[in-house]
C-alpha positions as CSV (number, residue, x, y, z in Angstrom):
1,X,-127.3,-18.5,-31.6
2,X,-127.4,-14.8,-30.1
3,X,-127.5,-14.9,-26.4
4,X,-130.7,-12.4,-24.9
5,X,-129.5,-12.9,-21.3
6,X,-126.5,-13.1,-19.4
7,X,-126.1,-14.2,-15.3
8,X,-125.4,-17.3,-13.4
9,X,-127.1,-20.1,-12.2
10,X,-126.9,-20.3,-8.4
11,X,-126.4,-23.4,-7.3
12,X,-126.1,-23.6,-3.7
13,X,-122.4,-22.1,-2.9
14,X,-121.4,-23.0,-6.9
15,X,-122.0,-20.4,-9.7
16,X,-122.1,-21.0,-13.4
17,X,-122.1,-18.4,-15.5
18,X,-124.1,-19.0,-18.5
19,X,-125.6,-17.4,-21.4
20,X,-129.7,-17.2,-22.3
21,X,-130.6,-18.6,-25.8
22,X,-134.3,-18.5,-27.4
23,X,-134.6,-22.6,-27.6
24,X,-137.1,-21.9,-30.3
25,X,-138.5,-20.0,-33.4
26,X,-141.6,-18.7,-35.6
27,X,-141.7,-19.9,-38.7
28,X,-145.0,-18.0,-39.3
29,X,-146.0,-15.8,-42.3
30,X,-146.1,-12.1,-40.8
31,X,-148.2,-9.3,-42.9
32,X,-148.0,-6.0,-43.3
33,X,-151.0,-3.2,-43.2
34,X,-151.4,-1.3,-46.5
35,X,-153.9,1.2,-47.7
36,X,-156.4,-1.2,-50.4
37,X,-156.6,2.4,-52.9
38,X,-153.2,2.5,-53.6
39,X,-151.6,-0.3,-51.8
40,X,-149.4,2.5,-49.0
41,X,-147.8,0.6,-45.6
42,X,-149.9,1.5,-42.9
43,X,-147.2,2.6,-40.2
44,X,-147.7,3.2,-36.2
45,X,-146.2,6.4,-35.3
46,X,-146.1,7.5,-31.7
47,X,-147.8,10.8,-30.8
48,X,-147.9,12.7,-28.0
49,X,-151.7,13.5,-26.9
50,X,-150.9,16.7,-25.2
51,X,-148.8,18.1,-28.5
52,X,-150.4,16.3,-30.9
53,X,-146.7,15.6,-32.3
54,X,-144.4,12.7,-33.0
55,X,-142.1,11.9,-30.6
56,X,-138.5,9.9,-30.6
57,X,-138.0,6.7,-28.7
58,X,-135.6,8.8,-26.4
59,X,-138.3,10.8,-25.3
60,X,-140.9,7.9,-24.2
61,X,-140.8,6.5,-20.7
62,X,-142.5,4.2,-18.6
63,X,-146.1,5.2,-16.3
64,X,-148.2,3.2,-14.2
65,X,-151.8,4.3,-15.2
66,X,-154.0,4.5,-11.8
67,X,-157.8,3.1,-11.5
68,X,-158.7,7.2,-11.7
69,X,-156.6,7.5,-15.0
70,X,-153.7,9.5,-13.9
71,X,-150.7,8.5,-14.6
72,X,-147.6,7.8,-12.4
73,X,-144.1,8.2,-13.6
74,X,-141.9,5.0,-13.0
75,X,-138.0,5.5,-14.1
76,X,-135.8,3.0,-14.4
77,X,-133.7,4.6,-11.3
78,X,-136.9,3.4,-9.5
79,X,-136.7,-0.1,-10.7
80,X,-132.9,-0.3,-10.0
81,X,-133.8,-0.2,-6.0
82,X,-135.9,-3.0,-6.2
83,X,-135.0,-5.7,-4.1
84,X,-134.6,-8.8,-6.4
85,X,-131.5,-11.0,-5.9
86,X,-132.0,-12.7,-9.5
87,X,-131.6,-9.5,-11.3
88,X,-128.7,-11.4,-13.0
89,X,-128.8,-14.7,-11.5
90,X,-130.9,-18.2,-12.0
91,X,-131.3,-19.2,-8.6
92,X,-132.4,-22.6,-7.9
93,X,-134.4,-23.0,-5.2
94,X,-135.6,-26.9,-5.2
95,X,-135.8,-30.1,-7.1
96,X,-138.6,-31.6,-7.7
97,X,-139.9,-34.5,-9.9
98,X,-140.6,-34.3,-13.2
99,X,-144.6,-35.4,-12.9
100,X,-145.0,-32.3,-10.1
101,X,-144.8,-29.9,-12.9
102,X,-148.4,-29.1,-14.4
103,X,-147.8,-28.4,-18.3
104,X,-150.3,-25.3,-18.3
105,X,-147.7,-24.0,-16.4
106,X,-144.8,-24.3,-19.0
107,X,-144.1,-21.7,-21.5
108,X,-141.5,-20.4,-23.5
109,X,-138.1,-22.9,-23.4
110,X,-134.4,-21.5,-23.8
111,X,-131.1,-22.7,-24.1
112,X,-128.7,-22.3,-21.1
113,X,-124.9,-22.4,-22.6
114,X,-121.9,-22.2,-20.2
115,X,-120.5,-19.0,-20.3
116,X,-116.3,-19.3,-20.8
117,X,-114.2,-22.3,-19.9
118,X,-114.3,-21.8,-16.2
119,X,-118.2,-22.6,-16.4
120,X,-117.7,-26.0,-18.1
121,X,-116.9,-27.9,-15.0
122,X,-119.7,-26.8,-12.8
123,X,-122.5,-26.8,-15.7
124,X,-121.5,-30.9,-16.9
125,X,-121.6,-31.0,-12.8
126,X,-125.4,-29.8,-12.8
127,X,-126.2,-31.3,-15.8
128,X,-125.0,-35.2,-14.4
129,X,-126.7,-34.1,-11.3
130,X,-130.2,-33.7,-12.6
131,X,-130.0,-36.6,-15.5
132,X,-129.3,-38.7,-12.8
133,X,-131.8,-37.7,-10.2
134,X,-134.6,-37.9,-12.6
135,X,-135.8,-34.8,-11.4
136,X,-136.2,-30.8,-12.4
137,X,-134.8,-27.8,-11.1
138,X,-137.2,-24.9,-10.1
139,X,-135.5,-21.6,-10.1
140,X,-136.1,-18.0,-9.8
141,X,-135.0,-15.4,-12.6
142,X,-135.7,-11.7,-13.9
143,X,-136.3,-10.9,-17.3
144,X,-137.6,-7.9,-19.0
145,X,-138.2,-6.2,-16.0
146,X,-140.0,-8.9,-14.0
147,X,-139.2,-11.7,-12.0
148,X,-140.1,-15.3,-13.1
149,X,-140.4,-18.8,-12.3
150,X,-138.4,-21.4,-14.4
151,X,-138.2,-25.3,-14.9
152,X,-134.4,-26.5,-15.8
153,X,-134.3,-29.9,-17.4
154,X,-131.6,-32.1,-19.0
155,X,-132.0,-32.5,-23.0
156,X,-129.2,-34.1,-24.8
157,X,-126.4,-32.8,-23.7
158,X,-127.3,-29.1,-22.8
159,X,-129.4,-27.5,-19.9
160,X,-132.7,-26.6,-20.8
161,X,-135.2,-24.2,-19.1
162,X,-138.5,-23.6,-19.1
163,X,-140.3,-20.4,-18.3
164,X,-143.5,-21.3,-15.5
165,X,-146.3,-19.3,-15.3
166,X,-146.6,-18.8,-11.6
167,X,-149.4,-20.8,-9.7
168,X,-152.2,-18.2,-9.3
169,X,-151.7,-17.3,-13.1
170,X,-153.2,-20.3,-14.2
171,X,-157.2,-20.3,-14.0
172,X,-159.1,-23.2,-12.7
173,X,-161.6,-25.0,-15.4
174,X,-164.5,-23.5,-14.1
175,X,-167.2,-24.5,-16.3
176,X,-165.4,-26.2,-19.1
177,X,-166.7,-29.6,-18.5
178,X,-170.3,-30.6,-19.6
179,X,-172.6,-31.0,-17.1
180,X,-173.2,-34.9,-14.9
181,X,-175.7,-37.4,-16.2
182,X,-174.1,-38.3,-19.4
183,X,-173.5,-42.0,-19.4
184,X,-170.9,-43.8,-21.8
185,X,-171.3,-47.4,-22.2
186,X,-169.1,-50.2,-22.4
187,X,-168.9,-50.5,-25.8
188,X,-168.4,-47.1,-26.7
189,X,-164.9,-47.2,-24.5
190,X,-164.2,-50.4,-26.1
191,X,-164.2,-49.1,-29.8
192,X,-163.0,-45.7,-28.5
193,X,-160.0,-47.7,-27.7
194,X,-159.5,-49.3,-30.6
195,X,-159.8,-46.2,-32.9
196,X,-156.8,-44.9,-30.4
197,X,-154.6,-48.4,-30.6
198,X,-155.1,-48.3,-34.7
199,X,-153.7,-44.3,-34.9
200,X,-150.8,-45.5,-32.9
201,X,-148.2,-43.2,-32.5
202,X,-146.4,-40.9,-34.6
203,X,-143.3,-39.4,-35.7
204,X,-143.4,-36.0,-34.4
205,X,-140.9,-34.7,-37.5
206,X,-143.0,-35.6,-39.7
207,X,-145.8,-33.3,-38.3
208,X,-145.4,-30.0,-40.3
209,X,-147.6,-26.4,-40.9
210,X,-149.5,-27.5,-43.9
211,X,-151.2,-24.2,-43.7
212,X,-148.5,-22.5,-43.9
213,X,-147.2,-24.1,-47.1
214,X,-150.3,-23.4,-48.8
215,X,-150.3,-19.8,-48.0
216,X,-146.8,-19.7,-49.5
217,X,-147.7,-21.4,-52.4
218,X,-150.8,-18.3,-52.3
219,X,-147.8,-15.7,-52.1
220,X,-145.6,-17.3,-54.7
221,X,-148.6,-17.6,-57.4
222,X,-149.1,-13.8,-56.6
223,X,-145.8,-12.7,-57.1
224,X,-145.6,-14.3,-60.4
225,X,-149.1,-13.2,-61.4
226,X,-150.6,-16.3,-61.7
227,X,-154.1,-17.3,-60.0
228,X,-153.7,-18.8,-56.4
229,X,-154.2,-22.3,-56.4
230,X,-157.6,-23.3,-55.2
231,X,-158.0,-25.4,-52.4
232,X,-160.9,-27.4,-52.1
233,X,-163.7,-26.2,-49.6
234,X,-164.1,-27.8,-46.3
235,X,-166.7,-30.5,-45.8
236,X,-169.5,-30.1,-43.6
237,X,-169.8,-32.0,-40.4
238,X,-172.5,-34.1,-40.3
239,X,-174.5,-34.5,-37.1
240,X,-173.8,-37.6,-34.9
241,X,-176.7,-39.8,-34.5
242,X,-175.7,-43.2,-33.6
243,X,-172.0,-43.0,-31.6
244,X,-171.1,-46.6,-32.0
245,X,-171.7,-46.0,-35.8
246,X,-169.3,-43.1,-35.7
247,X,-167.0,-45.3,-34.1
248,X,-166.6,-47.9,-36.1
249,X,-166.2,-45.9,-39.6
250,X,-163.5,-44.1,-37.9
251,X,-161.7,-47.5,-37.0
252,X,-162.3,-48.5,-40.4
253,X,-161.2,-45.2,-41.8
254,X,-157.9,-45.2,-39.7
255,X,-156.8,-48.8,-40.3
256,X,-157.0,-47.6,-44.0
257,X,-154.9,-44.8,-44.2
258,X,-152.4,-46.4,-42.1
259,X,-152.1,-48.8,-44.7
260,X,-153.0,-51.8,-42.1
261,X,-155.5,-54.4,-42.1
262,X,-159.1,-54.3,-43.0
263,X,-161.2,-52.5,-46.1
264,X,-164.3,-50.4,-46.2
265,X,-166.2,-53.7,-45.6
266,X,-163.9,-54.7,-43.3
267,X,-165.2,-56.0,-39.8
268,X,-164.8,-54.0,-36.5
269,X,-163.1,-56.2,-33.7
270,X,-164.1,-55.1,-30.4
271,X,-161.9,-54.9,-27.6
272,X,-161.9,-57.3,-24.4
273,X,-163.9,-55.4,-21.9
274,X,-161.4,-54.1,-19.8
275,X,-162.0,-54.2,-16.3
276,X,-163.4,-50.7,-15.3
277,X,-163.9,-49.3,-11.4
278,X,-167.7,-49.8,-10.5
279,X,-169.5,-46.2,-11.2
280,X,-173.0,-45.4,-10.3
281,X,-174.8,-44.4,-13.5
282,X,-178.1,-42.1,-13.5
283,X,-181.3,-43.5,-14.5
284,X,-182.2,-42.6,-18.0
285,X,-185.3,-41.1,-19.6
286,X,-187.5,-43.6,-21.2
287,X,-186.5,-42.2,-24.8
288,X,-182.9,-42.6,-23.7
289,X,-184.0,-46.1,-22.5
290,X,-185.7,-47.1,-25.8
291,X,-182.3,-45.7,-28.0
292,X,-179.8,-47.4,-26.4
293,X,-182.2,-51.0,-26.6
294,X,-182.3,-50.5,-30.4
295,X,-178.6,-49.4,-30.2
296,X,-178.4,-52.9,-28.5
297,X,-180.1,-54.9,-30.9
298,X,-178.1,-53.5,-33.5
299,X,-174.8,-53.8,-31.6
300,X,-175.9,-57.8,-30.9
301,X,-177.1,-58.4,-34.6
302,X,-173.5,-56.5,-35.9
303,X,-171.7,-59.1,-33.5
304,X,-173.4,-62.6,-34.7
305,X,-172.9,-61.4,-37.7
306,X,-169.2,-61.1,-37.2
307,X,-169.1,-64.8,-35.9
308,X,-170.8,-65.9,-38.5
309,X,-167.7,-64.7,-40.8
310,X,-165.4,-66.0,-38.2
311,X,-166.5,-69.2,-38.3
312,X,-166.7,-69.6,-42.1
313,X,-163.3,-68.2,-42.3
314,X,-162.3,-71.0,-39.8
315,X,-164.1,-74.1,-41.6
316,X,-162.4,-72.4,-44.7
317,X,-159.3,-72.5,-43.0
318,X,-159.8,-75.9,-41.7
319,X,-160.4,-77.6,-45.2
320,X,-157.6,-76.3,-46.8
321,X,-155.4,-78.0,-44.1
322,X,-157.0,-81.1,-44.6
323,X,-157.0,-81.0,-48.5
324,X,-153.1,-79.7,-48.2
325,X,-152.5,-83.1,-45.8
326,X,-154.3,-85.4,-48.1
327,X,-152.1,-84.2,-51.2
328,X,-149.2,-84.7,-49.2
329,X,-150.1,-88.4,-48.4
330,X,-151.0,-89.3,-51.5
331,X,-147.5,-87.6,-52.9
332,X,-145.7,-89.9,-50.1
333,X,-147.5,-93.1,-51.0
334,X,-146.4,-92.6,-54.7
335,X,-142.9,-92.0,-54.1
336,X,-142.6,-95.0,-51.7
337,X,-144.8,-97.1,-54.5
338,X,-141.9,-95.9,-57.0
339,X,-139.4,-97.0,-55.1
340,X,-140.4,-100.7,-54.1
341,X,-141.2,-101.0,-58.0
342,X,-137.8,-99.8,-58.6
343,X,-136.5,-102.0,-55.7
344,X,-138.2,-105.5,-57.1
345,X,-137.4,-104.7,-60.7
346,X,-133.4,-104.8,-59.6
347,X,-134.1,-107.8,-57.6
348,X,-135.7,-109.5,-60.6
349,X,-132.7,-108.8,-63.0
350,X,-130.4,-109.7,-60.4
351,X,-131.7,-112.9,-60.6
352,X,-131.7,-113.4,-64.5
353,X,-128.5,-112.5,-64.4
354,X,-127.6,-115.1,-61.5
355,X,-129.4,-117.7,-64.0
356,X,-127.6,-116.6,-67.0
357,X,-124.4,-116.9,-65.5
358,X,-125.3,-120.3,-64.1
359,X,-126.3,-121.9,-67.6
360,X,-123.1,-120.7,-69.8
361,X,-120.7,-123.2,-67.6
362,X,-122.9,-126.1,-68.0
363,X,-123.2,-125.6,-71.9
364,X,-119.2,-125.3,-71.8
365,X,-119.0,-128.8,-69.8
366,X,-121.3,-130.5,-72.2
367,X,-118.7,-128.3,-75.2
368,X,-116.1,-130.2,-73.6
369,X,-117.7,-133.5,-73.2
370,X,-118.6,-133.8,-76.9
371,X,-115.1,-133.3,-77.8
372,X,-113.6,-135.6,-75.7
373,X,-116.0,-137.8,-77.1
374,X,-115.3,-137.6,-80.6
375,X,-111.7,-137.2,-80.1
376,X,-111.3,-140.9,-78.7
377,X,-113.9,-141.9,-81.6
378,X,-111.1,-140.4,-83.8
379,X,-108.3,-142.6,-82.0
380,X,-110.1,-145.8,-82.4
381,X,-110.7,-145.7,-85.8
382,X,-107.4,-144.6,-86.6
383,X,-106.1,-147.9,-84.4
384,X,-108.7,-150.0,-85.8
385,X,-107.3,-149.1,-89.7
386,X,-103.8,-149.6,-88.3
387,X,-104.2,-153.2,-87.4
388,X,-106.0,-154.0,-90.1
389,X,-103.2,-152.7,-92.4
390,X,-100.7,-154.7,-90.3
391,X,-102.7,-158.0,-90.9
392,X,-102.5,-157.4,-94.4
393,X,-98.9,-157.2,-94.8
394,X,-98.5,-160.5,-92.6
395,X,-100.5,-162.4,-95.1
């Protein structure tokens, strides 16, 4: 960035050279005057009245034009006597806190930048002196020909300051707020404040000169002989006749294009009343009387009505809990059913099997009996024969 200024900052017994840097820039669309019959630049030339010729910027000066329109002659010899000390210098002259400073006052903002690698020292100095304190610097400077009053400030890492319109220069709002006997009620605050909580906040980068844009767009189309784009007219305000109405559709309105809760048919919650300081409020005219009664009435009706949806949204809510505990009983009472039928059907076979295993010996003992049996059947007879044969052979 080019410097515009150079000096020092002042700083009790400590000086800091630094260098003045415009902070910020236009990014506006600038025009040019041209003849409409032939499309020729309009251009300012500087004429002398008395010669009624042009004249050079060598040749132009500086006058002080008197309340009898004569003219006195101020050189810049003249200005070089007068006695400013911050011709070249930032002098701070106190810190103060950040909430003293009014922000009519503040103008335009510049960079301060340490001048050399002597300065460093003394400017991270100021710089941890001020973040720390929580407070500004209000300083004293010249610049084109006049003396100022500036706000320094920490921002990141660099030294910020602010040019201050001096106190008498701001006016006093004289007349710029209506006149007393307008009375807002309750309600009205409440839903004021809810149309503020549902914008929220916002990033301030993405804020950015739509108009601008378009009028490039306008400029682009025009080089390239096309038609400009049309942009669709603006839509008539229509007149306010019931506030709280107003009110609400903007609620609504905002809570839809931020994407948050609620529909065009969505209900309005109002705020808690918040707890307000006691205020005297002048009587009303009878017709103001009768208004805000009917706005009343409607304001009351508007509210049942919204607890009559709160309350079938509850019993709704409340049924589906019961219906979702009932199906999860009934799922628990069939899986433990399952699993004592499971249980008693392994018990059962357990015992077949017990009985199975209890019949096959005896049938293998009664096997065994049978053949004992019949074996020693076998052996009689056989000795039986044997004797008989013997007898035979005897005879």
């Amino acid at each position: 960035m080019r410097s515009i200024w150079n000096g020092a900052i002042s700083f009790g017994l400590v000086s800091i050279p630094v260098k003045l840097m415009n902070a910020t820039e236009s990014h506006a669309v600038s025009f040019r005057q041209i003849h409409t019959e032939d499309g020729g630049r309009i251009r300012y030339r500087k004429v002398c009245e008395l010669e009624d010729r042009e004249v050079s910027q060598a040749e132009i000066g500086k006058a002080y034009e008197d309340a009898d329109g004569s003219m006195i002659p101020i050189t810049d010899e003249d200005l070089s006597h007068l006695p400013i000390p911050t011709a070249r210098t930032i002098e701070i002259v106190a810190f103060v806190p950040r909430e003293r400073i009014d922000p009519l006052q503040m103008g335009t903002a510049y960079y301060l930048a340490a001048s050399g690698a002597p300065a460093a020292k003394p400017y991270t100095l100021l710089r941890e002196a001020l973040g720390r304190s929580d407070r500004v610097a209000i300083a004293k400077f010249a610049l084109r020909g006049r003396e100022r009053l500036g706000m320094l400030r920490v921002s990141g890492d660099a030294i910020v300051m602010h040019g201050l319109l001096w106190p008498d220069e701001v006016r006093t709002p004289e007349g710029v707020a209506p006149d007393a006997g307008v009375t807002v009620r309750e309600q009205e605050l409440d839903l004021a404040d809810a149309l503020m909580d549902t914008l929220g906040e916002i990033d301030l980068d993405d804020l950015h000169d739509e108009y601008r844009e378009a009028l490039e767009e306008v400029i682009a189309a025009k080089a390239a002989g096309e038609a400009p784009p049309e942009a669709p007219g603006p839509a008539e305000p229509g007149k306010v006749l019931d506030l709280m109405a107003a009110l609400e559709s903007s609620v609504r309105a905002a809570r839809e294009s931020r994407g948050g809760e609620g529909t065009g048919t969505a209900e309005v919650r109002t705020l808690e009343r918040r707890e307000r300081p006691a205020r005297r409020t002048p009587k009303e005219t009878g017709g103001k009387k009768s208004t805000s009664t009917a706005a009343g009435k409607t304001a009351a009706g508007k509210t049942q009505a919204r607890k009559s949806t709160s309350a079938a949204r509850k019993s709704t809510a409340e049924t589906d809990e019961k219906t979702a505990k009932s199906a999860k009983t009934a799922h628990a009472a069939h899986t433990a059913k399952t699993a004592q039928t499971a249980q008693t059907a392994k018990s059962a076979k357990s015992a077949k099997t017990a009985k199975t295993a209890q019949k096959t010996p005896d049938r293998s003992t009664a096997r065994t009996t049978a053949a004992k049996a019949t074996a020693g059947s076998t052996a009689g007879k056989g000795a039986a024969k044997k004797t008989a044969s013997s007898r035979r052979r005897g005879a």
